[in-house]
Backbone as JSON Lines, residues from 0, in Angstrom:
{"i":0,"aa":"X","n":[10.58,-16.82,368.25],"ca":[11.81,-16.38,368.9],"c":[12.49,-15.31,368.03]}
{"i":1,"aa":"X","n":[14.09,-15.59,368.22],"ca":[14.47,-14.15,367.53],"c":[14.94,-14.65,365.98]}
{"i":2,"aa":"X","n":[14.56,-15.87,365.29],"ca":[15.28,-15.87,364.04],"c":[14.34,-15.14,363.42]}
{"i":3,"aa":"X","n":[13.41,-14.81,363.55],"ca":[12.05,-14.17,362.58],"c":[12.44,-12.87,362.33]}
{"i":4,"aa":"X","n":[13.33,-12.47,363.06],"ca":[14.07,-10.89,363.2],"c":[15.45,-10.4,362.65]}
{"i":5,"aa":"X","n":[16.09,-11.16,362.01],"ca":[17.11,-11.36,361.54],"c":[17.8,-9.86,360.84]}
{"i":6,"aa":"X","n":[18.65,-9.79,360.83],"ca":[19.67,-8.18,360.37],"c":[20.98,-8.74,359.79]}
{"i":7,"aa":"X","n":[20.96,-8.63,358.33],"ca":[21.98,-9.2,357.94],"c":[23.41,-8.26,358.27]}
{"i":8,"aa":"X","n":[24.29,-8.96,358.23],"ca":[25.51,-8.39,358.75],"c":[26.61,-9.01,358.02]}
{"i":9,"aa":"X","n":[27.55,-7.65,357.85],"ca":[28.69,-7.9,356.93],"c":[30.0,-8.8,357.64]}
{"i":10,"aa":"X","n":[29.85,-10.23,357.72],"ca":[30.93,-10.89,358.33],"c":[31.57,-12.01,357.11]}
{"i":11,"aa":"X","n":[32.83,-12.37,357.42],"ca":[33.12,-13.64,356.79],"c":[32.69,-14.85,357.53]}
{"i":12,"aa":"X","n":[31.77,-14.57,358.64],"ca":[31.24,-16.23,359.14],"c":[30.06,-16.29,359.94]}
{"i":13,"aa":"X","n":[29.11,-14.79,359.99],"ca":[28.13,-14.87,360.52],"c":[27.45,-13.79,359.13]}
{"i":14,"aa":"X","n":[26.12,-14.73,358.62],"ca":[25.14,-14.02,358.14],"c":[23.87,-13.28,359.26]}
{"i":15,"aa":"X","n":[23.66,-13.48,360.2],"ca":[22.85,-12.93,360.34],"c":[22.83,-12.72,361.65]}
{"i":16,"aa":"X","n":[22.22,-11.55,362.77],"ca":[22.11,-11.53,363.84],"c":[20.19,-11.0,364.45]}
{"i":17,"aa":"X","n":[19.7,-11.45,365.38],"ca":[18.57,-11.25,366.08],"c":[18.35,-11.06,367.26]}
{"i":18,"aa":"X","n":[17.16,-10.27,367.65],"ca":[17.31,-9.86,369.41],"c":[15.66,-10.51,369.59]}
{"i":19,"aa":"X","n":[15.38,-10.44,370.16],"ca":[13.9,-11.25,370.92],"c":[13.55,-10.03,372.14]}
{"i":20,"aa":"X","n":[13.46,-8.96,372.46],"ca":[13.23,-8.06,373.64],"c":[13.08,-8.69,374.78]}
{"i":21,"aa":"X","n":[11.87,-9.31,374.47],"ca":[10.56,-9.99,375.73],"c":[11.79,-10.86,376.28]}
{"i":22,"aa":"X","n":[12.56,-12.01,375.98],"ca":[13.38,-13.08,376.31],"c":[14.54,-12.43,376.22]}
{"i":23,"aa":"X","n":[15.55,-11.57,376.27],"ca":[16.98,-10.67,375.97],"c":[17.31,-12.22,375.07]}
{"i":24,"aa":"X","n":[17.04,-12.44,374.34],"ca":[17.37,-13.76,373.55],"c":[18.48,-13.07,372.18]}
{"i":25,"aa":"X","n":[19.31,-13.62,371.72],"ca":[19.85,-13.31,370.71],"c":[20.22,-14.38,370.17]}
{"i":26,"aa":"X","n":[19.83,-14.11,368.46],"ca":[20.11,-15.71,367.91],"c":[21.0,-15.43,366.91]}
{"i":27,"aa":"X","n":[22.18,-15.89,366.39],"ca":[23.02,-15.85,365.42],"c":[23.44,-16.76,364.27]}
{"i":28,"aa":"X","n":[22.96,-16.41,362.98],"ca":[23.3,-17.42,362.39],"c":[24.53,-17.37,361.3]}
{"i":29,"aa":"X","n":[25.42,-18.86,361.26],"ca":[26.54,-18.66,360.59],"c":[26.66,-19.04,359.21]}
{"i":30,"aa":"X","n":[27.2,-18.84,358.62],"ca":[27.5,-18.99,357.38],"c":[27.35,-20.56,356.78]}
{"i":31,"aa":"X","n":[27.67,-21.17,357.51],"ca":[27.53,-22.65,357.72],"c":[26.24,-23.32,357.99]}
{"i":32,"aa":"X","n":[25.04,-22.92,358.23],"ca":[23.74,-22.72,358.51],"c":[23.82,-22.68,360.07]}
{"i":33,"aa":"X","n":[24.44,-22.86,360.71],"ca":[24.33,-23.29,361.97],"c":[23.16,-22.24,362.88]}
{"i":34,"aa":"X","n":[22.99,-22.16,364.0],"ca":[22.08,-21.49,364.55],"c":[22.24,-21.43,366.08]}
{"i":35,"aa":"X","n":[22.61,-20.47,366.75],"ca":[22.96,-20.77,368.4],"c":[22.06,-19.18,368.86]}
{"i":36,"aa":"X","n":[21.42,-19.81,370.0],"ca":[20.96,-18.41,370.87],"c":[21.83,-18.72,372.12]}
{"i":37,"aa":"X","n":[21.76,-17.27,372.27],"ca":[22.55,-16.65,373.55],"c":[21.33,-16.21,374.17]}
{"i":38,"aa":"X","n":[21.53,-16.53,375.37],"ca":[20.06,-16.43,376.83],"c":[20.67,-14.8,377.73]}
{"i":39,"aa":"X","n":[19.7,-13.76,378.47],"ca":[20.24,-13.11,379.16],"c":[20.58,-11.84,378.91]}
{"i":40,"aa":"X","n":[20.45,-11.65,377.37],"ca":[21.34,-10.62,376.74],"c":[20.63,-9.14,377.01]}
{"i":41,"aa":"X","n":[21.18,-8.15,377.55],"ca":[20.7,-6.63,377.29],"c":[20.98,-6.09,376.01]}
{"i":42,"aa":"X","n":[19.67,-5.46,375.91],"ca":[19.45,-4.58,374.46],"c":[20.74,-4.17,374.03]}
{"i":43,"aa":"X","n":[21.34,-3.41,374.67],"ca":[22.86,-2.83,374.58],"c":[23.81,-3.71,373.87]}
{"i":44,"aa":"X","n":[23.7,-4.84,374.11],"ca":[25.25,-5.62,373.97],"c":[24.86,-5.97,372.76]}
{"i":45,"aa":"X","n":[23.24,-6.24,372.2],"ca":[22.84,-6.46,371.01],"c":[23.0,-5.68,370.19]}
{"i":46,"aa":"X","n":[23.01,-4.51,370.61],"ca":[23.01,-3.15,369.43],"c":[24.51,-3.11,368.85]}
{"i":47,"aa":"X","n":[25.05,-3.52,370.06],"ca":[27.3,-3.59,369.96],"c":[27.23,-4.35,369.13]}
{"i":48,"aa":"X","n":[26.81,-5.32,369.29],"ca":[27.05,-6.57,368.46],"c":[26.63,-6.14,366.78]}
{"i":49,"aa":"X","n":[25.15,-6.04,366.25],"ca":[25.16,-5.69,365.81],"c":[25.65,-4.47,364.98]}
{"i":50,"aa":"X","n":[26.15,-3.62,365.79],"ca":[27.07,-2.24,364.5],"c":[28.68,-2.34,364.54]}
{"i":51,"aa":"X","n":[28.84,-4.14,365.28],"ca":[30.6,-3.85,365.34],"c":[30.99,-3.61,364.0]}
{"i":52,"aa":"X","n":[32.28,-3.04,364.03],"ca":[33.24,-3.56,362.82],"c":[33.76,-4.66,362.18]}
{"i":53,"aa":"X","n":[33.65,-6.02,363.21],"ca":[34.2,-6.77,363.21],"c":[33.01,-7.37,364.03]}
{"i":54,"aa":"X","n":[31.83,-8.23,363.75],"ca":[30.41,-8.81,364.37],"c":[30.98,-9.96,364.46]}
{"i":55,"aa":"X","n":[32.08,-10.95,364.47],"ca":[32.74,-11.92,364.63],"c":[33.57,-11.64,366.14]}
{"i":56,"aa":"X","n":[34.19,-10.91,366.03],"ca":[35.36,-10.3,367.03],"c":[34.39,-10.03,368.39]}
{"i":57,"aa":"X","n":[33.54,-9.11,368.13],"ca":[32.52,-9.18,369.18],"c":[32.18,-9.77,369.41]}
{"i":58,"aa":"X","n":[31.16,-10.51,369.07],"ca":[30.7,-12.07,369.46],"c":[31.59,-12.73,370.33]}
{"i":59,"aa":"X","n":[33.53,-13.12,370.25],"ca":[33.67,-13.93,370.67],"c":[34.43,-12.87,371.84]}
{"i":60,"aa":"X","n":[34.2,-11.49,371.52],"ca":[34.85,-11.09,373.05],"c":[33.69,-10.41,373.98]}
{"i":61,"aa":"X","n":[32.46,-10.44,373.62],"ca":[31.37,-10.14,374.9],"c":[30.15,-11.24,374.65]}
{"i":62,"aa":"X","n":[30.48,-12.48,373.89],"ca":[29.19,-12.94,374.52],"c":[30.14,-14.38,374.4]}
{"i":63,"aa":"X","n":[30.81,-15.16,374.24],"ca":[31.16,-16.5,374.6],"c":[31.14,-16.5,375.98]}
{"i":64,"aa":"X","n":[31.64,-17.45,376.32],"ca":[31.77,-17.26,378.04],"c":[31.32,-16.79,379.04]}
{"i":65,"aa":"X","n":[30.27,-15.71,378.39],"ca":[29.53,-14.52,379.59],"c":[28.35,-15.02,379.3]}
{"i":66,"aa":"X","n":[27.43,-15.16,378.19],"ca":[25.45,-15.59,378.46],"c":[25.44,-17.03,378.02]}
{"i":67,"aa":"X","n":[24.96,-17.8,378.66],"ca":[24.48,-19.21,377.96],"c":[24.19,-19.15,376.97]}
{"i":68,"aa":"X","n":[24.48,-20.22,376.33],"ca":[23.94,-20.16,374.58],"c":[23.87,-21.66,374.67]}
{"i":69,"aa":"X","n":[23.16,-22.27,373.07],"ca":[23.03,-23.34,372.23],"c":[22.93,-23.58,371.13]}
{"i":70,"aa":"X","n":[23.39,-24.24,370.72],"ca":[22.79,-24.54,369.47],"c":[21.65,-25.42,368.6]}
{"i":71,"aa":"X","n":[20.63,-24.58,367.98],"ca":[19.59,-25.24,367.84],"c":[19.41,-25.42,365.98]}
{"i":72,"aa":"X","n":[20.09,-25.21,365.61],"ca":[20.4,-25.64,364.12],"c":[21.8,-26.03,363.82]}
């Protein structure tokens, strides 16, 4: 899946972000070890995500509520 792909990112609560192409899968991991994919995702919103200013802020204003997610760690 997409943790094998990981892009570290400058946040106070997310180390790391991943995209999966084949599945629009995106997996995020937090500082806390935790681990949640988001289902659905276009390349686009991954790339946002990845170069925000704020990869926290994004996260919770274009992907909570809008793609299924879980947590699997």
């Amino acid at each position: 899946m997409c943790e094998d792909k990981m892009f570290q990112v400058s946040s106070s609560n997310i180390q790391g972000v991943g995209y999966d192409e084949a599945t629009e899968t995106v997996c995020v991991r937090f500082l806390n070890g935790s681990l949640y994919v988001y289902k659905g995702v276009p390349a686009h919103e991954f790339e946002g995500l990845k170069n925000a200013p704020s990869v926290g802020s994004y996260l919770h204003r274009n992907f909570k509520n809008v793609y299924p997610y879980e947590r699997i760690e």
